[in-house]
TIFI-828267 format. One record per residue (C-alpha): residue in three letters; chain; x, z negated, y. Coordinates in Angstrom, 1 decimal. Each point is the difference from the previous one (the first is absolute). Layout:
N
atom resn: ALA, chain: A, xx: X, zz: Z, yy: Y
...
END
This chain:
241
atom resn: UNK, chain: A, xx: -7.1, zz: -35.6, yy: 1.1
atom resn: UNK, chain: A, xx: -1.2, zz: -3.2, yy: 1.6
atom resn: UNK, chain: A, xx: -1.4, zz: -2.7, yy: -2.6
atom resn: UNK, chain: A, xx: -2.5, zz: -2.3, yy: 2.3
atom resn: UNK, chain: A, xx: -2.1, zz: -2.5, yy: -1.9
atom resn: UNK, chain: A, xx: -3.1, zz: 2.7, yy: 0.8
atom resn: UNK, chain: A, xx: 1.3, zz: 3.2, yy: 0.5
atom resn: UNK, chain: A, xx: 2.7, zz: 2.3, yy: -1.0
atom resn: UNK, chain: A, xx: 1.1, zz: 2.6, yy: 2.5
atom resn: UNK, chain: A, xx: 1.9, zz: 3.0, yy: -0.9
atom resn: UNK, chain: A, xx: 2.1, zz: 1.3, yy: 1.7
atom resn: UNK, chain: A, xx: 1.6, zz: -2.2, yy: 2.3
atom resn: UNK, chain: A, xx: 1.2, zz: 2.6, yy: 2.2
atom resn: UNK, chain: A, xx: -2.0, zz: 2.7, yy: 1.8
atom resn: UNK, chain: A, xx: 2.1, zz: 3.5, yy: -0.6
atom resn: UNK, chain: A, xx: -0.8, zz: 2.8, yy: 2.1
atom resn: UNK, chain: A, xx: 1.8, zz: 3.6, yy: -0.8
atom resn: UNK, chain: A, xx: 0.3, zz: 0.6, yy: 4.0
atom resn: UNK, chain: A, xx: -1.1, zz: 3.4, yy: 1.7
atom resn: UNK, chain: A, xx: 0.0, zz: 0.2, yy: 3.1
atom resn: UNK, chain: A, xx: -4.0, zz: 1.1, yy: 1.2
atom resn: UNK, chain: A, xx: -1.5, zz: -1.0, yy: -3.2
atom resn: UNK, chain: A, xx: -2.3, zz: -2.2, yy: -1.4
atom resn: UNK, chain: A, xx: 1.6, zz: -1.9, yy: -2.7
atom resn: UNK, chain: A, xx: -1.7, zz: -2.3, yy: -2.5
atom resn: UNK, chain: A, xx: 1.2, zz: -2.6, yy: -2.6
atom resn: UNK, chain: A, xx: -1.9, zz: -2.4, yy: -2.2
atom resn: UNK, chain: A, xx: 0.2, zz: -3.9, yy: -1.0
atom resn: UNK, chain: A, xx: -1.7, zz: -1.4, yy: -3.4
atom resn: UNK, chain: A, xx: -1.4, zz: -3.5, yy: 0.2
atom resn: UNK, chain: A, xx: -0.7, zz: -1.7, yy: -3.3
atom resn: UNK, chain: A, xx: -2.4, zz: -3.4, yy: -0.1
atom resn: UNK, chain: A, xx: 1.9, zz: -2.1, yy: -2.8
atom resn: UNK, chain: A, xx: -2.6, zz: -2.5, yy: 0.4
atom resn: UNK, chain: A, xx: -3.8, zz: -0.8, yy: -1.4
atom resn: UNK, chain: A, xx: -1.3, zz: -0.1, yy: 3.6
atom resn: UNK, chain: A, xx: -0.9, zz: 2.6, yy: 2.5
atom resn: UNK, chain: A, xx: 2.9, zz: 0.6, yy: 2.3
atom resn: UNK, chain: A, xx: -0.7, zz: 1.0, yy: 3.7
atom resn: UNK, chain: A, xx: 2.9, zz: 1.8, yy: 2.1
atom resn: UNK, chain: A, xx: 0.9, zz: 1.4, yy: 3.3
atom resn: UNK, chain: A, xx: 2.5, zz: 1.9, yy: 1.2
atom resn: UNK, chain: A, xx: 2.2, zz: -0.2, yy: 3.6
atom resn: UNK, chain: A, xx: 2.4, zz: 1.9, yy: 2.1
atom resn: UNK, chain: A, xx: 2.5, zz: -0.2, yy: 2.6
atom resn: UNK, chain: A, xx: -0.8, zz: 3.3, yy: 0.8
atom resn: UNK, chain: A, xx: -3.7, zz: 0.8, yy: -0.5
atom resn: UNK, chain: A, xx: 0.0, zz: 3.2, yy: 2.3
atom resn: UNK, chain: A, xx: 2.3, zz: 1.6, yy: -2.5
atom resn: UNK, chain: A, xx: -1.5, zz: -0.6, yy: -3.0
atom resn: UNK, chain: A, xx: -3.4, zz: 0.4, yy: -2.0
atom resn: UNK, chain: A, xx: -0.7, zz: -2.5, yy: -2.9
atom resn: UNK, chain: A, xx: -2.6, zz: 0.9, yy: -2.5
atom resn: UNK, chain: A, xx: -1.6, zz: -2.7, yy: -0.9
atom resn: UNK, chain: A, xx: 1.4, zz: -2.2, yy: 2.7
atom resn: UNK, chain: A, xx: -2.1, zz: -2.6, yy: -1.6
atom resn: UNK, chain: A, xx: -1.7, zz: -0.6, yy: -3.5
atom resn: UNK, chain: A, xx: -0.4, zz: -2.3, yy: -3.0
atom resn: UNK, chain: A, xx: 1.7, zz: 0.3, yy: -3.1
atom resn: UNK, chain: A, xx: -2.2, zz: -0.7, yy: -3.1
atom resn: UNK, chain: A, xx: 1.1, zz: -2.5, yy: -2.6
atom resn: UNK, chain: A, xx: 2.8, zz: 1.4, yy: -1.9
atom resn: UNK, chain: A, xx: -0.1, zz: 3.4, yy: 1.5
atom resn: UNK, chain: A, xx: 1.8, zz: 2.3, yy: 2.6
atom resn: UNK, chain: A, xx: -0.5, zz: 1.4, yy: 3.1
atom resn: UNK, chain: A, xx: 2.0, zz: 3.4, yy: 1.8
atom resn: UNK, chain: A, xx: 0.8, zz: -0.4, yy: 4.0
atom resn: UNK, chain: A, xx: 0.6, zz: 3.1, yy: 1.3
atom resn: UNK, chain: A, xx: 2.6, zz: 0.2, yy: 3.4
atom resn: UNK, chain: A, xx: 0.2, zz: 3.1, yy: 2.0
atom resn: UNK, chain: A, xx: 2.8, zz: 0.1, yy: 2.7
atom resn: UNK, chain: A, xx: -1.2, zz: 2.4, yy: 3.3
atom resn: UNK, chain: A, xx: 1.6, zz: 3.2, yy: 0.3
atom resn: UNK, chain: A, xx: 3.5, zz: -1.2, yy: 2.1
atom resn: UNK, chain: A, xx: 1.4, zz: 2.5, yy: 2.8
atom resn: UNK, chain: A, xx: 3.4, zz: -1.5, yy: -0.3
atom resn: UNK, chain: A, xx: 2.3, zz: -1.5, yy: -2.7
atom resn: UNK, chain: A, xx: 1.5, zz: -3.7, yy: 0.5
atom resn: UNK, chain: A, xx: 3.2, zz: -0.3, yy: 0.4
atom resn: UNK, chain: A, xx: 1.9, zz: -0.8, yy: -3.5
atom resn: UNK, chain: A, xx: -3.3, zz: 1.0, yy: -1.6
atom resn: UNK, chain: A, xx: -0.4, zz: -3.6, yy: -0.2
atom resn: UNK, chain: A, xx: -3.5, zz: -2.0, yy: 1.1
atom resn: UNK, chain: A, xx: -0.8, zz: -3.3, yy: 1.2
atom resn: UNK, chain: A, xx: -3.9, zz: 0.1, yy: -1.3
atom resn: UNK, chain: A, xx: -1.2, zz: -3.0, yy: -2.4
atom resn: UNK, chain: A, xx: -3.5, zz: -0.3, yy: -1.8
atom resn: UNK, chain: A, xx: -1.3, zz: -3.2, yy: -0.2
atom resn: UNK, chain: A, xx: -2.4, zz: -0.6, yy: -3.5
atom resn: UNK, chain: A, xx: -2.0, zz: -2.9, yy: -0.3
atom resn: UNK, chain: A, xx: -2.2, zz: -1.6, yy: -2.7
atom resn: UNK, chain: A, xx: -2.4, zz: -2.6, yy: -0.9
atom resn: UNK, chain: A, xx: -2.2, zz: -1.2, yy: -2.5
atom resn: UNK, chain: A, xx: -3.4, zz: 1.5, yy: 1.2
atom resn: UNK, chain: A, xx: -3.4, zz: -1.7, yy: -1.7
atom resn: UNK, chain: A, xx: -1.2, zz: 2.1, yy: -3.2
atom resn: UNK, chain: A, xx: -1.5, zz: 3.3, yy: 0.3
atom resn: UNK, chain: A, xx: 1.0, zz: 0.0, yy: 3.8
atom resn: UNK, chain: A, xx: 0.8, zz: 4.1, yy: 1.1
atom resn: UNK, chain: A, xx: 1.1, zz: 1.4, yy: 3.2
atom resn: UNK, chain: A, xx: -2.4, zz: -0.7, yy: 2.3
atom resn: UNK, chain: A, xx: 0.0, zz: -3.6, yy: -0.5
atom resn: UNK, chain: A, xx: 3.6, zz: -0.4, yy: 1.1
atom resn: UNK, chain: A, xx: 0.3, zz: -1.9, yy: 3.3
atom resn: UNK, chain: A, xx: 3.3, zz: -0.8, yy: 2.1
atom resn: UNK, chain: A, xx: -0.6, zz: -3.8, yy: -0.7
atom resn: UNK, chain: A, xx: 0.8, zz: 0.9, yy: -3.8
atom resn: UNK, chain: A, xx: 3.8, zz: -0.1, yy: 0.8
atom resn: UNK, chain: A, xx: -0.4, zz: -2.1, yy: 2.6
atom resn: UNK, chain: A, xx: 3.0, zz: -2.5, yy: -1.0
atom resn: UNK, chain: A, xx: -1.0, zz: -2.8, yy: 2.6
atom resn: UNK, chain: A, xx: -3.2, zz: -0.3, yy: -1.6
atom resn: UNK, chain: A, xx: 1.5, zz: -1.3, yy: -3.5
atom resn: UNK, chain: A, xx: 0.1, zz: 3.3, yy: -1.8
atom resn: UNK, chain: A, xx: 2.6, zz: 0.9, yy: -2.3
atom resn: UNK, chain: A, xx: 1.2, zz: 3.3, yy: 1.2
atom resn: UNK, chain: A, xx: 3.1, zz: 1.7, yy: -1.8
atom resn: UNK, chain: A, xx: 2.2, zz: 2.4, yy: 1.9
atom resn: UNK, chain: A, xx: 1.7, zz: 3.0, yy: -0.9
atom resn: UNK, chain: A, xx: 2.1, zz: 1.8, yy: 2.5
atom resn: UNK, chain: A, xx: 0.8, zz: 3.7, yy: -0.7
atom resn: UNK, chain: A, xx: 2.8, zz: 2.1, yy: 1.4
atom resn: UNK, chain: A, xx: -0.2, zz: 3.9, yy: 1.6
atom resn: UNK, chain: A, xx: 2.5, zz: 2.1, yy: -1.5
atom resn: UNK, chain: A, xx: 0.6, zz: 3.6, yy: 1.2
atom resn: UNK, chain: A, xx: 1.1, zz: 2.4, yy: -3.0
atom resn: UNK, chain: A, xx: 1.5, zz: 3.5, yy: 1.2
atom resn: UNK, chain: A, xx: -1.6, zz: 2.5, yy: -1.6
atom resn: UNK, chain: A, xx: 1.8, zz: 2.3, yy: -3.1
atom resn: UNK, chain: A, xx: 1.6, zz: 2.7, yy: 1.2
atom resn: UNK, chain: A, xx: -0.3, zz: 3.5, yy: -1.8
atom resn: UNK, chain: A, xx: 3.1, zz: 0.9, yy: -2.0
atom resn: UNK, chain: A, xx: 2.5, zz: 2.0, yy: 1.7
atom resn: UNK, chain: A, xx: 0.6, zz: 3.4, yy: -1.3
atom resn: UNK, chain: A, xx: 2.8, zz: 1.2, yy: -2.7
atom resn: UNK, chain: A, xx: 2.3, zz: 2.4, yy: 1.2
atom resn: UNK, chain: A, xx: -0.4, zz: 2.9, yy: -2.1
atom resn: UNK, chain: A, xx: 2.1, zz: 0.6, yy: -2.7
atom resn: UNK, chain: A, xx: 1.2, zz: -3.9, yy: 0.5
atom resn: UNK, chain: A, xx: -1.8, zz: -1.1, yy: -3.4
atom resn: UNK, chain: A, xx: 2.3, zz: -0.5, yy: -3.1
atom resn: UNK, chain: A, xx: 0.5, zz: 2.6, yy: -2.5
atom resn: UNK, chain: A, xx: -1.6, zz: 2.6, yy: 2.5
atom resn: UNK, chain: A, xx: 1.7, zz: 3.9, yy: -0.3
atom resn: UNK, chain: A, xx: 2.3, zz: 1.2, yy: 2.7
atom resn: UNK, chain: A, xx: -1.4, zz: 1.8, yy: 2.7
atom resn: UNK, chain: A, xx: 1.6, zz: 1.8, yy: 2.9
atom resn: UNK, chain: A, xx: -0.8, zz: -0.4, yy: 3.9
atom resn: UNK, chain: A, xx: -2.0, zz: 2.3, yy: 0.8
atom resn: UNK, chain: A, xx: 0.8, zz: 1.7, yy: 3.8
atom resn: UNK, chain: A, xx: -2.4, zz: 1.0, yy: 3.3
atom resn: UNK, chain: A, xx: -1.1, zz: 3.1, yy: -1.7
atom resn: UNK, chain: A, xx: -0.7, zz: -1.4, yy: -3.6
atom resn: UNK, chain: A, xx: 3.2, zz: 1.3, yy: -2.1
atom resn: UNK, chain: A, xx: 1.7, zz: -2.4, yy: -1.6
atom resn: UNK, chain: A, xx: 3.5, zz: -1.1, yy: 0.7
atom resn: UNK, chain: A, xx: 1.9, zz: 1.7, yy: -2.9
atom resn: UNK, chain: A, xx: 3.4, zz: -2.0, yy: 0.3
atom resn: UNK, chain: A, xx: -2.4, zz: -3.3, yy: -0.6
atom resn: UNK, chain: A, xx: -1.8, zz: 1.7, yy: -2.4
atom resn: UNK, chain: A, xx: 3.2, zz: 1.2, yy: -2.3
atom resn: UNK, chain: A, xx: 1.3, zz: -3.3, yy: 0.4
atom resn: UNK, chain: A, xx: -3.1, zz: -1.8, yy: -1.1
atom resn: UNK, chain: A, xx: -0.1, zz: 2.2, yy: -2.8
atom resn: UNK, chain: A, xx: 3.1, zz: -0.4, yy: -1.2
atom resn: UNK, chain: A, xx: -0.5, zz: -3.5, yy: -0.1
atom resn: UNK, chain: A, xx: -2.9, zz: 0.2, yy: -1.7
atom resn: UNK, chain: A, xx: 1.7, zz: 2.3, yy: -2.9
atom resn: UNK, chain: A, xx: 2.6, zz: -2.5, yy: 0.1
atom resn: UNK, chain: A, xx: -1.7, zz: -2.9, yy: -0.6
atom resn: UNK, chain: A, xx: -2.4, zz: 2.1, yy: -2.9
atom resn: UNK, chain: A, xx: 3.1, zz: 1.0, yy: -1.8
atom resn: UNK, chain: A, xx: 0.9, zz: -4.2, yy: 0.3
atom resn: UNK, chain: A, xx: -2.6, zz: -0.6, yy: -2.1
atom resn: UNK, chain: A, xx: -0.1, zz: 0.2, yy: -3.9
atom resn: UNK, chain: A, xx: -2.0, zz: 2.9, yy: -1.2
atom resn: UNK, chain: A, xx: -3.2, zz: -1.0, yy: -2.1
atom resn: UNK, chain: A, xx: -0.1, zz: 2.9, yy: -3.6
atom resn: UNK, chain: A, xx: -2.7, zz: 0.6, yy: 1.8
atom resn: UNK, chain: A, xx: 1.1, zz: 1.3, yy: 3.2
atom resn: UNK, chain: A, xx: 2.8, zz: 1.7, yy: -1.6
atom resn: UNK, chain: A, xx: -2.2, zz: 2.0, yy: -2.7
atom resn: UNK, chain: A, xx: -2.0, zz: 0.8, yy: 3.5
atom resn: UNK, chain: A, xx: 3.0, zz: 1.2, yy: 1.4
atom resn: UNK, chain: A, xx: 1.0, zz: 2.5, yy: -2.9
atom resn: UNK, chain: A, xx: -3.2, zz: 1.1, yy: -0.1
atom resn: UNK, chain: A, xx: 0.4, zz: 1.3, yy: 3.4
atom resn: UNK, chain: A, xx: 3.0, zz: 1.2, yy: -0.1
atom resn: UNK, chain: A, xx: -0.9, zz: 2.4, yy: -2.8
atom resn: UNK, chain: A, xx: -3.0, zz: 1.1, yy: 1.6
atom resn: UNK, chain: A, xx: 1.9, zz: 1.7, yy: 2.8
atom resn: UNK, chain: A, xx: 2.5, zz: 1.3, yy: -2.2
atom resn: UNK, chain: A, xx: -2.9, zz: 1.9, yy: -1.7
atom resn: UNK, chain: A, xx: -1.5, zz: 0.5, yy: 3.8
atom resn: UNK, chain: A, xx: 3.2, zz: 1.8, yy: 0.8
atom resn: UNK, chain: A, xx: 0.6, zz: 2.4, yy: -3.4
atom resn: UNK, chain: A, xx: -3.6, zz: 1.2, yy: 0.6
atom resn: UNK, chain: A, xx: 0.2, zz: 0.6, yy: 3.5
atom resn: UNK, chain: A, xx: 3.5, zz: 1.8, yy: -0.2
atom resn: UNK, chain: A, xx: -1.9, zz: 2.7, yy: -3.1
atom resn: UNK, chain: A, xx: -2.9, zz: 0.2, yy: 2.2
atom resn: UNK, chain: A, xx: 2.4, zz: 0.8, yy: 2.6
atom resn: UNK, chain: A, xx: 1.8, zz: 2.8, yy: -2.4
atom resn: UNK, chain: A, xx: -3.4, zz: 1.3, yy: -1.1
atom resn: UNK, chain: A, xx: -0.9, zz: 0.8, yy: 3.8
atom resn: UNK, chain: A, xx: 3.2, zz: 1.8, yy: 1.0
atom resn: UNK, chain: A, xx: -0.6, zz: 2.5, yy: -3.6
atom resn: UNK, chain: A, xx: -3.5, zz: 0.5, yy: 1.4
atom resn: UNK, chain: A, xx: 1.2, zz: 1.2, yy: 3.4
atom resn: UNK, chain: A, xx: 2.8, zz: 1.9, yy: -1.4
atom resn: UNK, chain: A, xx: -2.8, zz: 1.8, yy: -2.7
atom resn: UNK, chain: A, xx: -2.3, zz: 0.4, yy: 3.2
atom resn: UNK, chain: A, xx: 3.0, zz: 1.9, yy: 1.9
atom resn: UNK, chain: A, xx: 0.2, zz: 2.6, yy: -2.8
atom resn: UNK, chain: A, xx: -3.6, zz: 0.4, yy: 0.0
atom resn: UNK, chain: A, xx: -0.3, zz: 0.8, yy: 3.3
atom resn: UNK, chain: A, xx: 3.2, zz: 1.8, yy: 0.1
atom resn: UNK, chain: A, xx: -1.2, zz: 2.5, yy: -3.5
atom resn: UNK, chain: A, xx: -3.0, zz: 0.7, yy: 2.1
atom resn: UNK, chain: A, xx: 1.3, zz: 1.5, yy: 3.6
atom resn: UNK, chain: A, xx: 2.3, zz: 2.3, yy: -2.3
atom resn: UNK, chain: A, xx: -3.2, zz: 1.7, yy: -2.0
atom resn: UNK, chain: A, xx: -2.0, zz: -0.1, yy: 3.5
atom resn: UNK, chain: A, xx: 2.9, zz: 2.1, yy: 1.6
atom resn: UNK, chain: A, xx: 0.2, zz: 2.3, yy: -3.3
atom resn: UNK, chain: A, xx: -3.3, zz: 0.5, yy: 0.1
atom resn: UNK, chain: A, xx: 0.0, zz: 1.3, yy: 3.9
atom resn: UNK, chain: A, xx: 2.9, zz: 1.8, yy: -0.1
atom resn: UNK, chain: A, xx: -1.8, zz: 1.5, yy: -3.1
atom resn: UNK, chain: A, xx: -3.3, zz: 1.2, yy: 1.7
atom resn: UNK, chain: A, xx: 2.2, zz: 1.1, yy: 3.2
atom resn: UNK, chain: A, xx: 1.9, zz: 2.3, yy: -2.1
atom resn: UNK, chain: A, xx: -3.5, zz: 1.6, yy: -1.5
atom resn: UNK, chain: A, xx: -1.4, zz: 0.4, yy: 3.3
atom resn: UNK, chain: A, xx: 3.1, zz: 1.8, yy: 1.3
atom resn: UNK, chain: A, xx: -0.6, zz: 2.5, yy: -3.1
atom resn: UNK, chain: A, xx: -3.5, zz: 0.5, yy: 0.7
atom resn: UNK, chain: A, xx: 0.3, zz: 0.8, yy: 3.4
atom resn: UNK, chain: A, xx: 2.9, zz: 2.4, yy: -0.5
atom resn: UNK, chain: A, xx: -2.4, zz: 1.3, yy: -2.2
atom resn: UNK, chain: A, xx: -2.5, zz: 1.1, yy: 2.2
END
C-alpha cells in the first residue's frame, strides 16, 4: 500500500492470472485520507493494452474509490511470463465539491505550481492454478488390495492371492477388539449349524428317493399281476367257447 499525503493506493502491483486469449481484469482501491476533495488520473506506458475504469475521478473527503484494469485478450505469452508495463497514478487537491467532469489536464500540470503526488505501479503476470493431477488408483493410504485387471476384464489371480495374503497378514498384525472376536465366533458357529442342517436335509432327501423307489417299484409288480391275471381268464373263456 502506498501512503501519499492524499491518497492511499492499494495494491501497488497490478497482478494478472495470465491466459492466453482472454480478457483479464484486476482492481486498485484509492482511499482520500484527507478533508478535501481529491482529483486523480491514471497513465500508461501501454494504453493500447489496457482499459482503466475510471481513468479519471475525484475521491470524496475521507472516502474511497475502485479503478478497474482490464488487460486485452494476448495471442502470445512473454517470454519468462514477465512484463515491462507500469501505471502511472496521479493526485491533487481538487476545489470542494469538484466531480469528474471538472477535471482538466492543467490540474497535474506540475510547471504550473501544483502539487502533484506520484505513484508508480508495477504489471505482474500470475500463471494461472493448475487443476490437481489425478491419484493413481488404489495409491491412497489405507486403501484394500486390488489385482490388475487384464485386456478382457479378469483379474490377475497371482496379484490378487498375493494382495490378499497381505492383507490377512497385516489383519491378523493387528490386536483384535472383544468386539471383533465375539463377531468372529458368532460366525463361526453360524456355519457349523449351516453345515449339520444341510448334511440332515441332505439325509432326509436320499430316504425320500429310496421310499419313492419302492413305491414305484410295489406298483409295476401288482400292474403285471393284475395282467397276467385277466390274460389267464381270457384264455379260459375262450377255450370255453
Amino acid at each position: 500500500m502506498s501512503t501519499g499525503e492524499l491518497l492511499s493506493i492499494e495494491p501497488l502491483e497490478l497482478k494478472f492470472p495470465f491466459e492466453l486469449k482472454k480478457q483479464i481484469s484486476c482492481s486498485l482501491q484509492l482511499s482520500n485520507k484527507t478533508d478535501s476533495y481529491v482529483a486523480f488520473k491514471v497513465k500508461t506506458t501501454n494504453p493500447k493494452k489496457y482499459c482503466v475504469r475510471p481513468n479519471a475521478g475525484v475521491v470524496l473527503p475521507r472516502s474511497t474509490c475502485d479503478i478497474i484494469v482490464t488487460m486485452q485478450a494476448q495471442k502470445e505469452a512473454p517470454a519468462d511470463m514477465q512484463c515491462k508495463d507500469k501505471f502511472l497514478l496521479q493526485s491533487v487537491k481538487a476545489p470542494d465539491g469538484s466531480a469528474a467532469k471538472d477535471i482538466t489536464a492543467e490540474m497535474f500540470n506540475k510547471e504550473a505550481g501544483h502539487q502533484v503526488e506520484e505513484t508508480k505501479l508495477k504489471v505482474v503476470y500470475v500463471a494461472p492454478p493448475q487443476p490437481p493431477s489425478p491419484v493413481p488408483e488404489g495409491s491412497e493410504e489405507g486403501s484394500s488390495p486390488r489385482g490388475s485387471v487384464s485386456d478382457n476384464g479378469h483379474v490377475n489371480g497371482a496379484e490378487f492371492a498375493a494382495a490378499s495374503k497381505a492383507f490377512v497378514q497385516r489383519f491378523d498384525s493387528d490386536e483384535k477388539s472383544p468386539e471383533a472376536k465375539s463377531l468372529i465366533s458368532k460366525l463361526t458357529e453360524e456355519k457349523n449349524n449351516a453345515i449339520q442342517q444341510n448334511n440332515k436335509l441332505r439325509q432326509e432327501l436320499e430316504m425320500l428317493r429310496r421310499e419313492g423307489s419302492k413305491s414305484r417299484g410295489g406298483v409295476s409288480f401288482m400292474f403285471v399281476v393284475i395282467v397276467a391275471l385277466l390274460g389267464m381268464l381270457l384264455g379260459f373263456l375262450l377255450k370255453k367257447t
